[in-house]
N, C-alpha and C positions, 0 to 999 in steps of 0.2 A: 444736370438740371438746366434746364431753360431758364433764364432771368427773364426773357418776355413774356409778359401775362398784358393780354388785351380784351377788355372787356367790352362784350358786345353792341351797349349799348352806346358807346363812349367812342366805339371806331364809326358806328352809325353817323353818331352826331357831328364826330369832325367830319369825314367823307362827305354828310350831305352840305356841311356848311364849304371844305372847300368846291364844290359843286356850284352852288348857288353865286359863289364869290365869281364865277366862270361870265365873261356876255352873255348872254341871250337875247337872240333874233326878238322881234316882236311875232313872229309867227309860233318861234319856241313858246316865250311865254303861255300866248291864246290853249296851245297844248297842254301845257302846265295845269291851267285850271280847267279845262275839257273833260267829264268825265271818259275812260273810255269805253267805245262803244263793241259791243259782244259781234262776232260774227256772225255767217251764216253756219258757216261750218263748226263755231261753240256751241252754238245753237242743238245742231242737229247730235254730235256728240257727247252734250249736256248728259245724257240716259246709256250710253256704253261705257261697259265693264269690262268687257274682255278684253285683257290684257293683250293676248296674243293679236287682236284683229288692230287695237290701237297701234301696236311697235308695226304691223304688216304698213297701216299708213302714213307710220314716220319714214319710212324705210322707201315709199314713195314719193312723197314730197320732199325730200331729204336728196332723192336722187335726180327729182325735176328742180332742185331750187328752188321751192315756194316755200319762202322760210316762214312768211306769215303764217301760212298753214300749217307747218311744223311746228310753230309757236303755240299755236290752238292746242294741237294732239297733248305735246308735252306739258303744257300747262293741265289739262286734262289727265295725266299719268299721276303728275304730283299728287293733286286732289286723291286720287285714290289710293297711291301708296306715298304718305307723307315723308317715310321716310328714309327712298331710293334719291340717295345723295348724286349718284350716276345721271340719273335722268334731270336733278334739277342741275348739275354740270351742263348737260347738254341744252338746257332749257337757255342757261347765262348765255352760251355759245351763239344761242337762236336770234336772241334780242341784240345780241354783240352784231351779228350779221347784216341785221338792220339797224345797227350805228344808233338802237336805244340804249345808248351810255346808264340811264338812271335806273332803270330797269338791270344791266348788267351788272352793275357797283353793286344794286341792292340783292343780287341771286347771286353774289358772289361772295358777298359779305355774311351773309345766312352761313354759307359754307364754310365759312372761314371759322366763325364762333363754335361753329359744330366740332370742328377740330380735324375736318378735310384741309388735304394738304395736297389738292390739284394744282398744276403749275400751267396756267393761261398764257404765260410767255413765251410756252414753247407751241404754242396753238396757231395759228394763222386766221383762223377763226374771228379772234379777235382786236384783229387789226386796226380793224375803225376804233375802236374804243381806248386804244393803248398810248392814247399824246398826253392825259391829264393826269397832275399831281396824284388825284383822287386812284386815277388806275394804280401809280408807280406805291401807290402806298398799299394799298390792297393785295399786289404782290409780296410785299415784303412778308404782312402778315400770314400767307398764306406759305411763305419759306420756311415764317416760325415753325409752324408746324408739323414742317419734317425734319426738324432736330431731331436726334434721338432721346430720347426721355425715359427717366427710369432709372433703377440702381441697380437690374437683376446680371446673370450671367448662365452662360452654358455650363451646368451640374454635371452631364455626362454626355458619352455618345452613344446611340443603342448600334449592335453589331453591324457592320458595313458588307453591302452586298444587294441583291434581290429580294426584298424580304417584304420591303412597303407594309413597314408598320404604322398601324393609321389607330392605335386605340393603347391607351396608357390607365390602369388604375393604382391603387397602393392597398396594399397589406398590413396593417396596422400589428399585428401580431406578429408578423414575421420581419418587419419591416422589411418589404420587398416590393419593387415595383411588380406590377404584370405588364405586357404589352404583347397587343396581338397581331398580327399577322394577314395581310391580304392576299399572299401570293401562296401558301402553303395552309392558312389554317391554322397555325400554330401558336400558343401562348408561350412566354418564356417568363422566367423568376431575373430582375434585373435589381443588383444592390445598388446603392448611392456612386461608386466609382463607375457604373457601368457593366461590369461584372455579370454576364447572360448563362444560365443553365434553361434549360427545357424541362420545359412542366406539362404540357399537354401536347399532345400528336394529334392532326386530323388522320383518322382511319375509319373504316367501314363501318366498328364497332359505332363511335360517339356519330358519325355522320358530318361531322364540320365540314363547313364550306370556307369561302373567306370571313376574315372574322373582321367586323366593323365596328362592331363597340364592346366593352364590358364594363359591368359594376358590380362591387364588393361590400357585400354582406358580412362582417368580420361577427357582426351579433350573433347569428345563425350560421356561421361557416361554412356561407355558400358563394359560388360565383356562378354568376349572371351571363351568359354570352351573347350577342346579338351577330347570327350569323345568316352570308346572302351566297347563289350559288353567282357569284359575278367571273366574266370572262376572264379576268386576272386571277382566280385560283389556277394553280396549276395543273391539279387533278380533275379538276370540272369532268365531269360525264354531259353529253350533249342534254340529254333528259333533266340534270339541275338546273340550267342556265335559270335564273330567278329563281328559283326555289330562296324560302328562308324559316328561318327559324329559331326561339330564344332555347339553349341550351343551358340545363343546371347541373355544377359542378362542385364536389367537395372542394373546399377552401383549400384545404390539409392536402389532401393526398390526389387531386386532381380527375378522383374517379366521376362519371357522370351518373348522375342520380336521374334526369330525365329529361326529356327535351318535347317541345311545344312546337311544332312545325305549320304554317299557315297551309291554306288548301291549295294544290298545284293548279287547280282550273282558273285560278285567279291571277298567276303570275302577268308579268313581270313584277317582281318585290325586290325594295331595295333594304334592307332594314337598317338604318342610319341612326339610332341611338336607343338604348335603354337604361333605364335608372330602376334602383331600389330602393324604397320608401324608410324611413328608422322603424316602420310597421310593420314592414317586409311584404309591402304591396309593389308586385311589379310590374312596370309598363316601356311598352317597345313601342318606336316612331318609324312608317314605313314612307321614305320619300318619294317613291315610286306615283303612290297612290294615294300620298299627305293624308294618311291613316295614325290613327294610336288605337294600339293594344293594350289587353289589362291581359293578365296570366289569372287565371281561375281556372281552379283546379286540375283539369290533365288538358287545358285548350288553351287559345288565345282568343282574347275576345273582343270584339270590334266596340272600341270607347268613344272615341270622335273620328268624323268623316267627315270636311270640307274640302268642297272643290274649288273653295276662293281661297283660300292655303295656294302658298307657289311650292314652299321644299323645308318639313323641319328637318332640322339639323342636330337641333339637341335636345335635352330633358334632366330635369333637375326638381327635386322634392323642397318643399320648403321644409324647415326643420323639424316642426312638430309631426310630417307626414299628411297635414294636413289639404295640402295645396298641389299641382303639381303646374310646376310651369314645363310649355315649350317655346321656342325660338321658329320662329319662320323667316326663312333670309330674309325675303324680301318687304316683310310687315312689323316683324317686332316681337317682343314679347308676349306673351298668353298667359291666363293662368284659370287652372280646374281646379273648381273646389269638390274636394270628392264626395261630401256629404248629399252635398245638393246636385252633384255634377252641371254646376252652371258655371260657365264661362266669362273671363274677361278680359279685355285687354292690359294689360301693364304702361299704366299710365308715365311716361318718361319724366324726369324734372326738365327744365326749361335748357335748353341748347343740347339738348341729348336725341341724339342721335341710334334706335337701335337695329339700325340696317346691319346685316351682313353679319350674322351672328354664327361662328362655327361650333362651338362648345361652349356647357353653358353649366357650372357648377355652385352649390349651395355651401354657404360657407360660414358659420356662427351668424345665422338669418341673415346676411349681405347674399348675393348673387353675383358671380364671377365671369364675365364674359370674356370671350376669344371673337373679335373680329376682323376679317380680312378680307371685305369684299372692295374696300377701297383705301386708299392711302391716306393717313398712313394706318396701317393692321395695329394693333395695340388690344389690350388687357385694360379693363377697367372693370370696378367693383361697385356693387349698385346695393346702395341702404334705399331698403322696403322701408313703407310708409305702416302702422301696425299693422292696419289689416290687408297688407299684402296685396294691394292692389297699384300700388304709386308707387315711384322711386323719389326720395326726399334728396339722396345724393349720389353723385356719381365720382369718384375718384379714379383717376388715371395710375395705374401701376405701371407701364411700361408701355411703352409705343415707338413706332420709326426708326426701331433696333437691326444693324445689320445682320441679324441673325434671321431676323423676321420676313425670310423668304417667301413663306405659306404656312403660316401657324395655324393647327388644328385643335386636336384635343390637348384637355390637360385635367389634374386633379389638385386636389387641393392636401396637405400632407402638415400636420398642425399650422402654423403659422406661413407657410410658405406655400407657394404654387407652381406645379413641374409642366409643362407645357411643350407638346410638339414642335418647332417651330419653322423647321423643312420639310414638311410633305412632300415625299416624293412621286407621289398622284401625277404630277402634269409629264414626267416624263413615262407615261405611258400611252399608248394610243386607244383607239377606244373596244380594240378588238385585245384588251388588256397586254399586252405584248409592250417590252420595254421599245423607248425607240434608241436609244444607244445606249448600252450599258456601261459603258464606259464611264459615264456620267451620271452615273449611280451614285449618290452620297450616302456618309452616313448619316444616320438623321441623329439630330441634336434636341436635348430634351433643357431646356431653358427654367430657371428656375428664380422667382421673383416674390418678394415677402406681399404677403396680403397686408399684415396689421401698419398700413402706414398714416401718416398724420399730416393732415394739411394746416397749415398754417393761415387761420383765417384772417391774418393782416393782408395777405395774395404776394405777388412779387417773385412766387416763384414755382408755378404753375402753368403749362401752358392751357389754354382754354380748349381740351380734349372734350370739352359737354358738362352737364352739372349745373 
């Protein structure tokens, strides 16, 4: 546990006061109270959305030096995705670059509350800015935060070799894990030691491709597959390459009852997560083409369709089946109410942050996320507001854990949470091919109690969001 706990408001107020305690020029001052004025170039960007055409213009004024200009863009990025921690990093960088110190303190200190734990010392970037108290202390805070935090530890290991298991559920009756398989297809039965037998085979018969997600229906003794034909199956036929499709599987005996395949003239398909409702309504997230599916009756059926979506990642039912949220990395939260199927955002509580969300589970009405789009990756538990539209708190289970190489999925198993936390994904290239196998690990399944209790006196919490 971290003894530093710094509260947002209170690192503000010293930072701006030792600030102001600093000279200032009389030309500083005149700027002080100056409002400041918009560009031409905020101007004209005020009305673009498109992400990709904005990062094309960072990427040139970024390579000519025109930092003001860069300052515009990314300023303009925030606005639309509030909260791409990445881009407001680079934004601090921007204003560091032109040695506006108040400007850097304050895009650095936002980050810091959020419970980012970038390190600007090892930057060059911001070199102008790095001679005052106010910097040297900013740093520290930002050190805190990559403590390791947490009380959990590595439960088991799943079998070492070529396997790139990228998908973990639990068996409530059998108690047994599942975990599936990207490079074969295959599901395996895994006990609490680690312990692997084989429960499902990709063959011609079921049709399996790589397998990317699953969820377990222990009510209805069914399992759930979400499977893509990606370059990293080993069997690929040239004719699957994107093929996908949700397959349904006896719980018990692993036979397949049927499967729901998308239409091949639409490929490329990536199918990156599915959930089953306690109603046993099922819905599959396509990141290819930032789609969701419903399963009705012998098809899959086209639910939501945004093209201002960047990649969901996951899906998760709220408890009564009522709601379903998904994750989008790079916006946050969602959530469908199925009755009305109308839409809403998930409103954060205050210093929370929900960029970069890779797995995303429901758990006695909290919400369990897996993030690892920036440092540090961490678990944290999110209490809904009643009606499921707000997050009232956010509590930090684990974070900045050496284990925490590229944590992905995870499930929830009574009171505790098992979690990937080595993805072995980056050691492949993109034509799925390992790039040295030697370097193959085994992946490590991490396992951290949900039901934990903060101490509202503080003192021993780092400020992870909330």
């Amino acid at each position: 546990m971290n003894p530093i706990y710094r509260c947002g408001a209170l690192l503000l107020s010293l930072a701006t006061g030792l600030l102001n305690a600093q000279a200032l020029t009389p030309e500083q001052m005149r700027s002080r109270n100056t409002p400041p004025q918009q560009t031409e170039l905020a101007r004209k960007i005020a009305g673009v959305s498109d992400m990709n055409q904005l990062l094309a213009a960072a990427r040139k004024f970024e390579s000519a030096s025109e930092w003001r200009n860069l300052q515009d863009i990314y300023e303009r990025i925030v606005q639309l995705q509030p909260n791409a921690g990445n881009i407001k990093y680079e934004l601090a960088a921007t204003y560091a670059l032109q040695d506006e110190k108040r400007k850097t303190y304050d895009a650095l200190i936002n980050l810091q509350v959020q419970g980012y734990a970038y390190d600007p010392s090892q930057d060059p970037r911001f070199d102008k800015v790095k001679t005052t108290p106010v910097y040297e202390y900013i740093l520290k805070n930002l050190e805190a935060n990559r403590m390791p935090y947490g009380d959990g530890k590595v439960a088991f290991k799943l079998p070492a070799g070529d396997h790139l298991f990228e998908s973990i559920g639990y068996d409530s009756k059998r108690q047994k894990f599942l975990v599936g398989s990207v490079r074969d297809g295959s599901i395996s039965l895994v006990d609490a030691t680690g312990k692997s037998e084989p429960f499902i085979t990709a063959d011609a018969k079921n049709g399996l491709w790589s397998v990317t997600d699953l969820a377990i229906d222990v009510a209805r003794n069914t399992l759930w597959v979400a499977s893509t034909g990606l370059p990293h199956f080993t069997q690929i036929a040239e004719t699957d390459f994107g093929s996908a499709g949700v397959f349904k599987f006896d719980l018990t005996s692993g036979k397949l009852l049927a499967k729901f395949l998308l239409p091949t003239n639409e490929r490329p398909y990536i199918l990156s997560a599915i959930a089953v409702s306690s109603k046993g309504d099922v819905f599959a997230a396509d990141d290819a083409a930032r789609r969701i599916y419903r399963v009705e009756g012998n098809t899959l059926k086209l639910f939501v369709a945004n093209p201002r979506l960047s990649s969901v990642r996951s899906l998760a039912f709220s408890g009564n089946g009522e709601v379903l949220y998904f994750s989008d990395y790079d916006l946050g939260i969602f959530g469908i109410r199925l009755s009305d199927q109308k839409a809403f955002p998930l409103a954060p509580s205050k210093n929370l942050t929900l960029m970069g969300i890779e797995s995303m589970t429901e758990w006695n009405g909290h919400l369990v996320i897996v993030q690892n789009a920036f440092p540090p990756a961490r678990v944290m538990r999110l209490t809904l507001r009643d009606d499921g539209a707000a997050v009232t708190q956010a509590v930090p289970l684990a974070a900045a854990q050496p284990e925490f190489s590229a944590p992905t999925q995870g499930v929830a198993v009574g009171s505790d949470y098992f979690l990937i936390t080595n993805s072995q994904k980056g050691n492949y290239d993109q034509y799925g091919i390992a790039k040295d196998a030697s370097k193959l690990e085994a992946v490590q399944v991490y396992k951290v109690g949900l039901d934990v209790k903060i101490d509202p006196r503080g003192g021993q919490v780092r400020p992870l969001g909330g």
